[in-house]
C-alpha positions in Angstrom: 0.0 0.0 0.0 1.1 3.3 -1.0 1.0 6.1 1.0 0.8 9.9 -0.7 0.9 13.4 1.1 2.3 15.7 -1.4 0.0 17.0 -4.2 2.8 16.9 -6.7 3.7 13.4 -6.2 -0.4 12.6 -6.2 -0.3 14.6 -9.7 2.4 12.7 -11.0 1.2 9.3 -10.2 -2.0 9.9 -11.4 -0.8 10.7 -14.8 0.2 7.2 -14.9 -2.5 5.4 -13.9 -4.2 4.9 -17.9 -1.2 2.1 -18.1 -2.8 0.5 -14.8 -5.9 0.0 -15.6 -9.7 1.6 -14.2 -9.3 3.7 -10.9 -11.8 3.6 -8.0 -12.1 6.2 -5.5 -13.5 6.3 -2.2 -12.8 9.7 -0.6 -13.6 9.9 2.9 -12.7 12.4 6.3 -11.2 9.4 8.3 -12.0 7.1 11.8 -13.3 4.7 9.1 -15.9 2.6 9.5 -18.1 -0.7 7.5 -19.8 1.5 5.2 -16.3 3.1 4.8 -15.5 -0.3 4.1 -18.2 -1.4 2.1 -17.2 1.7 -0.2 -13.6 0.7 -0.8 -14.9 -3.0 -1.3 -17.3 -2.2 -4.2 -14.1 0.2 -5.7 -12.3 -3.2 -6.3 -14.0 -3.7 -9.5 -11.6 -1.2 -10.5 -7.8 -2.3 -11.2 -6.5 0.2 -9.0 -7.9 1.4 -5.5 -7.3 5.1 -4.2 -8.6 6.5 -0.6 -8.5 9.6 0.5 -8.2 10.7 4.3 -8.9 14.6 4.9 -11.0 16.3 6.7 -12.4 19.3 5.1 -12.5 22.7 6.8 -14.6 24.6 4.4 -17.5 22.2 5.5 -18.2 22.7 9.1 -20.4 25.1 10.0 -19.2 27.6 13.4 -20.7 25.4 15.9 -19.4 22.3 14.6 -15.4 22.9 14.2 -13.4 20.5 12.1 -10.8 19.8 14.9 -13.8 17.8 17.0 -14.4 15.3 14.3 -13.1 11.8 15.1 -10.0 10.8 14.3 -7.1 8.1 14.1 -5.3 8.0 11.0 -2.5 4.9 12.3 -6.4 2.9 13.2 -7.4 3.8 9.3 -4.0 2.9 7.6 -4.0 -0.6 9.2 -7.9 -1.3 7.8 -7.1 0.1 4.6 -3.8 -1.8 4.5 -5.9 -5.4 5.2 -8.7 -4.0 2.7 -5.8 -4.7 -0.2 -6.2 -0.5 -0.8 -3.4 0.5 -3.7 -2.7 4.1 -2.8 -3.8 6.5 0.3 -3.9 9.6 -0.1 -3.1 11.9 3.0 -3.1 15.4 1.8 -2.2 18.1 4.1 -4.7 21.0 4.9 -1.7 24.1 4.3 -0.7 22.4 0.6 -5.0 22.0 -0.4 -5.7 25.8 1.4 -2.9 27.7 1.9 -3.1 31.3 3.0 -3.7 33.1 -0.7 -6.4 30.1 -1.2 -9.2 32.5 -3.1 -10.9 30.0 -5.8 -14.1 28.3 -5.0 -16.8 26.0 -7.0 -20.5 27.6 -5.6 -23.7 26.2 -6.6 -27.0 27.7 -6.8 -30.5 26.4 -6.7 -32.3 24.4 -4.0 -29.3 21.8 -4.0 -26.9 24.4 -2.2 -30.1 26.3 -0.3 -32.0 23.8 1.2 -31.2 21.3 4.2 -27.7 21.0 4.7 -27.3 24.6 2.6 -29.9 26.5 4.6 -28.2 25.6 7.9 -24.9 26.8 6.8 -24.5 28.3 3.8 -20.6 27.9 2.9 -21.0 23.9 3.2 -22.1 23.4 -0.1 -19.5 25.5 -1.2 -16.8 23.6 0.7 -18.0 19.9 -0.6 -18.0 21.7 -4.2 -14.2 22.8 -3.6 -13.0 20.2 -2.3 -14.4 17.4 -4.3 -12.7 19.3 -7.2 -9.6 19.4 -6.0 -10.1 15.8 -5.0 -11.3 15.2 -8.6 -7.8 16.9 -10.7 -5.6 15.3 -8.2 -6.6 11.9 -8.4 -8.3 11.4 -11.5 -10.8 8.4 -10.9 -12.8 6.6 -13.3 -15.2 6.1 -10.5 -15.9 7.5 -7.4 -18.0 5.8 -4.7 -20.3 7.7 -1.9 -22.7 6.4 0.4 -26.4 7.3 0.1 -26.6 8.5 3.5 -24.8 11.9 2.2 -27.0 12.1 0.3 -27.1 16.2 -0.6 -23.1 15.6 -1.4 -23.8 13.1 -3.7 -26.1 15.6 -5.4 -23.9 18.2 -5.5 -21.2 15.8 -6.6 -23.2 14.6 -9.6 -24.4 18.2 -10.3 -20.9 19.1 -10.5 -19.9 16.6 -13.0 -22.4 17.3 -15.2 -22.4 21.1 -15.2 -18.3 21.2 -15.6 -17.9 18.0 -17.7 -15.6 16.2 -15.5 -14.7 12.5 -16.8 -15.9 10.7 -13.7 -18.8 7.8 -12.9 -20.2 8.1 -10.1 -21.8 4.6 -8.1 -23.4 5.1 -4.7 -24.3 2.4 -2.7 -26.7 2.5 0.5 -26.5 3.0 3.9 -25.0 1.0 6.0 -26.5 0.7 9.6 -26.3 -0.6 13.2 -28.7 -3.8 14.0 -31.0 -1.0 15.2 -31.0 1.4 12.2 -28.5 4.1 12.9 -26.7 4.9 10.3 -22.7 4.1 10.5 -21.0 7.6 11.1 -17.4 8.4 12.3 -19.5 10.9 14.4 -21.2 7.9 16.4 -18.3 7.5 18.5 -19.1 11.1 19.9 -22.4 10.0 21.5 -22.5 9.0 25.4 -24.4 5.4 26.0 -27.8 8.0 26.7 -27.2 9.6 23.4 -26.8 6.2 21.2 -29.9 4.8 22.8 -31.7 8.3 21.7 -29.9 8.0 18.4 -32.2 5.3 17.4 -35.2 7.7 16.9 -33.5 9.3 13.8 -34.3 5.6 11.5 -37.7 5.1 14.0 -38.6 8.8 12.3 -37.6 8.1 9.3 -39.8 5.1 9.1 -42.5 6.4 10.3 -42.9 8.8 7.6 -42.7 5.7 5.7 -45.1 3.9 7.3 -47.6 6.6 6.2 -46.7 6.6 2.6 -47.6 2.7 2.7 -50.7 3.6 4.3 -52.0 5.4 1.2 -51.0 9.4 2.9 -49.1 11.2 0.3 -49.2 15.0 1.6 -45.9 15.8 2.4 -46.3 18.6 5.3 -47.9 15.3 7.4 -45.2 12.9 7.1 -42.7 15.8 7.6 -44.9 16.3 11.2 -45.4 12.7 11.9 -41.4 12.5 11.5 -41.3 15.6 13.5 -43.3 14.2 16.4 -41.2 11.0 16.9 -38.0 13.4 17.3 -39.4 15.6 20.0 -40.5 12.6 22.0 -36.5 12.4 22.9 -35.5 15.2 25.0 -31.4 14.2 23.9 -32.2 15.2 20.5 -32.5 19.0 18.8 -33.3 18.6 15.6 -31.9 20.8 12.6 -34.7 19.5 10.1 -36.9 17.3 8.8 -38.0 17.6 4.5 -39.7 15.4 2.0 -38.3 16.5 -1.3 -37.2 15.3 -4.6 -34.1 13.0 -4.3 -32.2 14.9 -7.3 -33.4 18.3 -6.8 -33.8 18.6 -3.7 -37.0 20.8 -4.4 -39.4 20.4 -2.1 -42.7 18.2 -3.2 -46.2 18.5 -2.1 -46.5 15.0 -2.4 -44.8 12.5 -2.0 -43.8 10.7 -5.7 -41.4 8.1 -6.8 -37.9 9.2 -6.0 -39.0 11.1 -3.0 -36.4 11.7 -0.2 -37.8 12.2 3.3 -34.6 13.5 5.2 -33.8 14.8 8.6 -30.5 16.2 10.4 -30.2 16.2 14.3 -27.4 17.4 16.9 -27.1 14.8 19.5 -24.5 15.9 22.5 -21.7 16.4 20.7 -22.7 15.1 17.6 -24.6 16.0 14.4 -25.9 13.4 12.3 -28.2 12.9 9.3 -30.1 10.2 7.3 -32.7 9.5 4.8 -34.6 7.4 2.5 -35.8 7.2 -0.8 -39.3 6.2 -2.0 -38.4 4.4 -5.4 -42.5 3.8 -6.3 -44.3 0.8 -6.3 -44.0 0.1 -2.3 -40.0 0.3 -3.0 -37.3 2.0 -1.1 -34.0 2.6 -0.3 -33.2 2.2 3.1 
């Protein structure tokens, strides 16, 4: 396993990859995890794997500061060195931003203004940037994202289409705990109370779900049934709860196939998201 720091030698290696073979990319902020995992597994269809370790800066919003985010880069190099991974790539945050750092990728439309983008504006922004750069330095032929992030993997895909970049995109879903939480670095932030009140994120989300089975399609009543099963758990403040389109992120007045019911929550220390997609014909993606 190879491991790369410096953007010029990540530049120069991936100029030489066409003689390799297909690249797959799983980029990724670190303290890995099985849907990490489950990522990096499906990117070895490709001949050559790449993972990136970096946590961005331009993401976090005030209250939420990059430094508190999870990490143990020795702990992810071991289980990306028994994962068979080709190349890591460990960039450092003064060579991707330095001090005259003034270009960024923006986006505009209810992608970058809703949900995550209404809460704090510059995130959008940030996962723009940074996939970018991510993008020119490594040059996959396909990147792989998890369907929990679901807003980045729209931007992401809005991105490739709108400035042509020669990418594939495959995203795979969530992975989750026996009781439904979604797999985050951020779960190892939550005391035993929080984990246990953690659970109400998936037991919302499928309640909103349940309704749509039961024939309801209006969206403001799912989004207050989903509400109601958060504020029965004192440890949780949520951010929001939306029913939208899953591409668009536009919100729907009823709920169609490819509808995303979504909802963001601070718990302690933590801030976590989740959401699934209602595919049609009693279908979903959980």
């Amino acid at each position: 396993m190879r491991i790369i720091q410096s953007l010029g030698e990540m530049n120069e290696t991936a100029r030489g990859w066409l003689a390799g073979g297909t690249v797959g990319f799983v980029p990724t902020m670190g303290y890995l995890h099985d849907g990490h995992l489950s990522l990096i597994r499906a990117a070895q269809e490709c001949e050559i794997t790449v993972v990136s370790i970096f946590v961005n800066p331009l993401q976090f919003p005030p209250g939420d500061p990059a430094q508190r985010y999870p990490r143990d880069v020795p702990r992810d190099l071991q289980l990306l060195s028994a994962a068979n991974v080709d190349v890591v790539f460990l960039p450092r945050a003064e060579d991707l931003f330095p001090p005259d750092f003034a270009t960024f990728v923006t986006l505009s439309g209810p992608i970058a203004d809703r949900l995550e983008g209404a809460i704090y504006p510059a995130y959008i922004r940030g996962v723009a940037t940074m996939t970018c750069k991510l993008f020119q330095l490594v040059r996959p032929d396909i990147a792989y994202f998890g369907q929990k992030d679901a807003q980045q993997v729209a931007v992401v895909r809005q991105l490739v289409r709108d400035l042509n970049i020669d990418v594939n995109l495959r995203v795979l879903p969530t992975m989750r705990e026996s009781d439904g939480l979604a797999l985050s670095s951020r779960n190892t932030l939550l005391s035993s109370a929080e984990r246990q009140a953690a659970r109400l994120l998936y037991q919302a989300l499928l309640a909103g779900k349940a309704l749509v089975e039961g024939g309801e399609r209006r969206s403001p009543l799912i989004e207050q049934a989903m509400t109601r099963v958060i504020a029965s758990e004192p440890l949780v403040r949520l951010d929001y709860v939306a029913v939208c389109h899953a591409d668009t992120f536009k919100g729907v007045p009823q709920v169609v196939p490819h509808t995303l019911l979504a909802l963001a929550a601070n718990i302690g220390q933590a801030r976590l998201i989740d959401n699934i997609v209602y595919q049609g014909r009693g279908r979903w993606q959980l």
